[in-house]
N, C-alpha and C positions, 0 to 999 in steps of 0.2 A: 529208614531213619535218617539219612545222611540226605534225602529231598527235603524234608524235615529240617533239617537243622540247616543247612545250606540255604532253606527261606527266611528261617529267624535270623541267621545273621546277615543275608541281603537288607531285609526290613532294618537290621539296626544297623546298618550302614558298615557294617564289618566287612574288608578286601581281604577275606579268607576264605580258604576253602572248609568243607567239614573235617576232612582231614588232618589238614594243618591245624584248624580249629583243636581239637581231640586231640592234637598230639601238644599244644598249648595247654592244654585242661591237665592231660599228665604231665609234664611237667609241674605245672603250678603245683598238684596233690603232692610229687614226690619233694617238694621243698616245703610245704608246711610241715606240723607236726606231726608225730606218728598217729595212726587213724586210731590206737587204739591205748593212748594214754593214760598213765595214773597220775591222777590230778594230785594226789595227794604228794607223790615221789618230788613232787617243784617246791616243796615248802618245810622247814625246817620242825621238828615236835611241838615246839612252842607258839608258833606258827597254825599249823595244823589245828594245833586247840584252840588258837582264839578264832582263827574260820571256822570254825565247828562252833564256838560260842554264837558268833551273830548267824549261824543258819543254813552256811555256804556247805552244802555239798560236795565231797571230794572222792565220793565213791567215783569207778571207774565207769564208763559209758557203758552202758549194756547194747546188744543186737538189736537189742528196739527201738533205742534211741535216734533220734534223726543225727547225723554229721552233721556237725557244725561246722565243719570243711568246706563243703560243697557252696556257701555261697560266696567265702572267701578265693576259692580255687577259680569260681566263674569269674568273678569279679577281677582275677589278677590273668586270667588269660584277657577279659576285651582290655585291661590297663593296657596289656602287651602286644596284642594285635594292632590297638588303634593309635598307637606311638608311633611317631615319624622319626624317619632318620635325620641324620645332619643335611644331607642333599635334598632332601624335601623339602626342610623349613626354609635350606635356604632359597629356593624356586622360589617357596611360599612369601619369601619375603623381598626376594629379588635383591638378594646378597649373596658374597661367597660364601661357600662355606667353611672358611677360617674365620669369618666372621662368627659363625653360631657357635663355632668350638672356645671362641674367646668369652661369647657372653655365659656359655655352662661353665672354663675354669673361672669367672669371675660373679656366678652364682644371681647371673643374669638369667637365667634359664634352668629350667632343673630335668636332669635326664638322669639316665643309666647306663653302661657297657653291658653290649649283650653279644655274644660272637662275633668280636671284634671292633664292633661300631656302635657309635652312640643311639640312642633311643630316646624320645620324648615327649611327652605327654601329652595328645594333642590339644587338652583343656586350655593348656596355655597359649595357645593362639588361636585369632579370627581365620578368617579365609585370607586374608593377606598382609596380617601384624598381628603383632606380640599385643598377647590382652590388655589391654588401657593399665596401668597402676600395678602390673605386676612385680616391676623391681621393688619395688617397697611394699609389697606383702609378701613376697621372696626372703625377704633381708629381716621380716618379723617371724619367720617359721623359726622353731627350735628345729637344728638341724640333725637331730637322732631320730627324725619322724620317717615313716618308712614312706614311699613314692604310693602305694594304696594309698592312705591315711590322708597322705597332702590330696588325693585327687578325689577322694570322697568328703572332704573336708570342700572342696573349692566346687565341687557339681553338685552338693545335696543342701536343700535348701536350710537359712537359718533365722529362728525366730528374729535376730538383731540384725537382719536386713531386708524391711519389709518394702516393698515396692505395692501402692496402692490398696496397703493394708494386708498384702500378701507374701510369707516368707518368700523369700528366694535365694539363690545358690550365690554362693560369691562372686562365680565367673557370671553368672546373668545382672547382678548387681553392679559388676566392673563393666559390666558391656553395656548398660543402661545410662553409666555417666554417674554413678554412685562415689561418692568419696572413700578412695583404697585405705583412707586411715583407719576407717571403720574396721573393713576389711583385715589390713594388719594387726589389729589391734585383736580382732576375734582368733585372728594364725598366730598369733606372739603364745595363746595361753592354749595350742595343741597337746597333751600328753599330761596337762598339769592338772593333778585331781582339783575335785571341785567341793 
């Protein structure tokens, strides 16, 4: 298994091993939610009954059911693999890096702490700068949004930014020369029901 998975994540351009790989996947599972929750336990009686009105099933997941974990759990181990640290971007950018630590306290950049050093999303930059337009669809995010969210939000294509009549992803629309208002303006309304 581990030739196996060690060729899927060459092909996806992953600099991990399978191991490390795996030992990212567990982690991720043990911060999500527990595998085997009662939907119903998040919601108050009255609650309850009006999701039961419009149809929403709150029974608990049975053995048969697929996890709904597992595409979340993949999804936040390559977030975390394919993150750079602060000394990378700043190679990448041919700056110090107290320079990249200024532009994330001043929300120039968005990362994380992870065993003691920061982490950061490689969406957010080219091979050798910061994606065209990103400070101003940075500064449109609602900032409760989780680091997933923002980067599947910015890689997965959206009807309202079509290039040649074809959706496309934010960050290929900002790397095309698209105007980032657009952009900001689709990340200002992340988490707001519709």
């Amino acid at each position: 298994m581990n030739l196996a998975l060690e060729t899927v994540l060459a092909k996806a351009g992953l600099r991990v091993t399978a191991t490390e790989f795996l030992s990212l996947v567990e982690d991720a599972a043990r911060r999500l939610a527990p595998p085997h929750p009662e939907p119903a336990a998040y919601f108050t009686p009255d609650q309850r009954e009006a999701l039961a009105e419009v149809g929403l099933d709150l029974a608990p997941r049975r053995e048969t059911d697929a996890d709904p974990r597992a595409r979340a759990v993949a999804a936040q181990a390559v977030l975390r693999d394919s993150a750079l640290t602060v000394g990378e971007v700043a190679r990448r950018l041919s700056v110090d890096p107290s320079r990249i630590r200024h532009r994330i306290a001043a929300g120039r950049l968005v990362g994380w702490k992870e065993r003691g050093g920061w982490r950061l999303p490689s969406w957010q930059f080219t091979d050798d700068a910061v994606l065209p337009g990103l400070e101003l669809v940075l500064a449109a995010l609602p900032g409760d949004q989780p680091h997933l969210v923002v980067a599947a939000f910015m890689t997965n294509p959206q009807e309202d930014l079509p290039i040649a009549g074809t959706p496309t992803s934010p960050r290929d629309w900002l790397l095309a020369g698209g105007d980032p208002r657009r952009v900001a303006a689709l990340a200002s309304m992340i988490g707001t029901p519709v």
